[in-house]
C-alpha positions in Angstrom: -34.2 6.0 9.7 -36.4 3.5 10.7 -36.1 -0.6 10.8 -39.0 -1.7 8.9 -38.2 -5.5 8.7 -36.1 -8.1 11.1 -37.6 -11.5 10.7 -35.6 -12.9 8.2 -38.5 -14.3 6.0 -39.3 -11.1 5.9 -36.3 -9.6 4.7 -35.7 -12.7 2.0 -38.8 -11.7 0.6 -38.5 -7.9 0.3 -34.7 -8.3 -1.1 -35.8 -10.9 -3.5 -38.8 -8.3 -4.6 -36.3 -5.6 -5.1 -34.1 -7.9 -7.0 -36.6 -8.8 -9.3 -35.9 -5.0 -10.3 -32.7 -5.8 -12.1 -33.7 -8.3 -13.8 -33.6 -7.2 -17.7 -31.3 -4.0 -16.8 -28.4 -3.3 -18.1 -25.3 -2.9 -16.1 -23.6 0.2 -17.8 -21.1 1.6 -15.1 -19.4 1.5 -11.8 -16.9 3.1 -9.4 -15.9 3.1 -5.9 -15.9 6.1 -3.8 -13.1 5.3 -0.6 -15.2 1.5 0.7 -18.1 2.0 -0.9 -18.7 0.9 -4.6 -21.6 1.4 -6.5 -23.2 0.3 -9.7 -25.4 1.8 -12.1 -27.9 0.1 -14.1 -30.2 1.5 -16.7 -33.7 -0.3 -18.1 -36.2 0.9 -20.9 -39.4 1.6 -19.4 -42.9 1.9 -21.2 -44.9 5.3 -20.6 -48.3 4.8 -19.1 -50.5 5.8 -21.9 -48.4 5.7 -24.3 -47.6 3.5 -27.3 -44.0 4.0 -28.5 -42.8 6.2 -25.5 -40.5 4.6 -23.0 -38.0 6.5 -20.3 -34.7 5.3 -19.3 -35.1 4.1 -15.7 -31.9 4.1 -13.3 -31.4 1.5 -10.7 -28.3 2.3 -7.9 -26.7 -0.3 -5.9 -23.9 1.1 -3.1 -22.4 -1.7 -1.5 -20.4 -1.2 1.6 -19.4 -5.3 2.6 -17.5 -7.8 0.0 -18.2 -7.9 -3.2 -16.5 -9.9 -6.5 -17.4 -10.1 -9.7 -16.9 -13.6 -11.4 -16.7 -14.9 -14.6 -16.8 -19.0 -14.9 -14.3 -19.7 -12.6 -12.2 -16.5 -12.5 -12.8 -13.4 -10.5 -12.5 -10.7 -12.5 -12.7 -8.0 -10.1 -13.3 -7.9 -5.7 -13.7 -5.6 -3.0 -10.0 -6.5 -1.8 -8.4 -5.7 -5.2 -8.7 -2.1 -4.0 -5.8 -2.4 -1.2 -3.7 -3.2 -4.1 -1.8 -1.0 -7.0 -2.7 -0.6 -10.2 -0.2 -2.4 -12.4 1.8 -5.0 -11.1 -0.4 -5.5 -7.7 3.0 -7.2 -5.7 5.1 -3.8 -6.5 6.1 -1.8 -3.3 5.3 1.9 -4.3 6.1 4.5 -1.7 2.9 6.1 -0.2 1.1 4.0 -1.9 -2.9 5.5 -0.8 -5.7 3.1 -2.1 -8.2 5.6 -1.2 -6.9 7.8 -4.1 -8.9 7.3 -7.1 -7.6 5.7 -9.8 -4.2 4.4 -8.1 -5.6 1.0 -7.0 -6.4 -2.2 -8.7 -10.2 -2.4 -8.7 -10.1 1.3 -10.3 -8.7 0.0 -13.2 -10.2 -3.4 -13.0 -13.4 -1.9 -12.9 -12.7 0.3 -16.0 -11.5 -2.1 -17.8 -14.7 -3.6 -17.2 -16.6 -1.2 -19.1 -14.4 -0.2 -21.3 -13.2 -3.1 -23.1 -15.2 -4.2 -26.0 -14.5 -8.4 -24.6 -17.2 -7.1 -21.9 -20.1 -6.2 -23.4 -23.9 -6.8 -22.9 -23.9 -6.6 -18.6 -27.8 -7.3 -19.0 -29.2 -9.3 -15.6 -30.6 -12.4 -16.9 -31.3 -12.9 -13.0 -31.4 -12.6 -9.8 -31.0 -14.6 -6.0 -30.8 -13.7 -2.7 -29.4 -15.7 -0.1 -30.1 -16.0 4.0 -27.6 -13.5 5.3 -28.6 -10.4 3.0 -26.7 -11.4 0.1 -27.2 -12.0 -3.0 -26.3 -12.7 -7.1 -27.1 -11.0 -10.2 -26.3 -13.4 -12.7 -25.2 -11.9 -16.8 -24.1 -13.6 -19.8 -21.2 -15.1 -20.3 -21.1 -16.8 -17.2 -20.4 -13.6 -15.4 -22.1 -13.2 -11.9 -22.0 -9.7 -9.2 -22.1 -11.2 -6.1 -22.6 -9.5 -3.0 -21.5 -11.4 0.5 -22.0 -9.7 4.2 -18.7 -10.6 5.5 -19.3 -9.7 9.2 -21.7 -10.0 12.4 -21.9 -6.4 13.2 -25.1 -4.3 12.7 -23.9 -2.0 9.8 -24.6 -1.0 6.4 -23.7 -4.2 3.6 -25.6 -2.3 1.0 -28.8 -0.1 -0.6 -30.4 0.1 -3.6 -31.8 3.4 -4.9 -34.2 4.3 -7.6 -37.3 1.4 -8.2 -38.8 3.9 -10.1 -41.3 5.1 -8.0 -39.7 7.2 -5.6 -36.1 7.6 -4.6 -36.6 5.7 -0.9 -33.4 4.2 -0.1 -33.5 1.0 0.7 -31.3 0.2 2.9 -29.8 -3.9 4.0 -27.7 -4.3 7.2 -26.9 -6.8 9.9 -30.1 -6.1 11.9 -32.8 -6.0 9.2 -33.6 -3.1 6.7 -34.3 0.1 7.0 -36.0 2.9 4.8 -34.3 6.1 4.2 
């Protein structure tokens, strides 16, 4: 692990770049694994060389620091959601774990999500970054991923994985990013 960037024009810039990525994917799926959640997104791709060829490129985001995702003025899904049951999120259920999959409301928020035909078409129409190593991806619909650093410490916020080239993680956290 090594810290490539820490001047913070410098890290707008290369998070904006990677950003730019998304724009035109597709969001297709998601799910959480303990605090980390991550996304997948899929986008044709043209073959080099070839006229009616194109691959299915994949494009992973693992996000590790709050997280929501919005539709006009509602949320229809955030990181906190998870430290609350499925269901009825005020019942008091014995032993209730939130680290158990499926048990916890952003497990089936999330499902819903991609399972429910009202939720369609989770195509980026685009993309900001803000000062902090945040950032938006911005749908139809009004719906917006939004991904907030929520604390001063040093750590992991989040990565994104796959730009096509090579499988270099790259990696945002409170002291600049690194390449993995």
């Amino acid at each position: 692990m090594k810290v490539r960037m820490t001047t913070m024009n410098d890290i707008q810039a290369a998070i904006n770049s990677k950003l730019q990525l998304f724009v035109g994917a597709e969001m297709c799926s998601a799910g959480r694994a303990v605090g980390l959640l991550w996304f997948l997104f899929t986008r044709n791709q043209d073959l080099p060389n070839q006229e009616t060829s194109t691959s299915i490129q994949e494009l992973k985001l693992h996000v590790q620091c709050a997280w929501r995702i919005t539709q006009g003025n509602v949320i229809l899904v955030a990181s906190s959601d998870r430290f609350y049951p499925k269901g009825d999120p005020h019942q008091d259920i014995e032993g209730f774990d939130w680290t158990t999959p499926f048990v916890n409301r952003c497990d089936e928020r999330i499902a819903l999500l991609f399972s429910d035909k009202q939720y369609k078409d989770w195509k980026v129409s685009s993309a900001r970054v803000d000062n902090v190593g945040g950032f938006e991806l911005r749908f139809s619909k009004g719906r917006r991923l939004q991904i907030f650093p929520d604390d001063s410490l040093g750590e992991e916020y989040w990565r994104f994985i796959g730009d096509g080239t090579n499988q270099e993680h790259f990696v945002v956290t409170g002291n600049g990013i690194l390449f993995e």
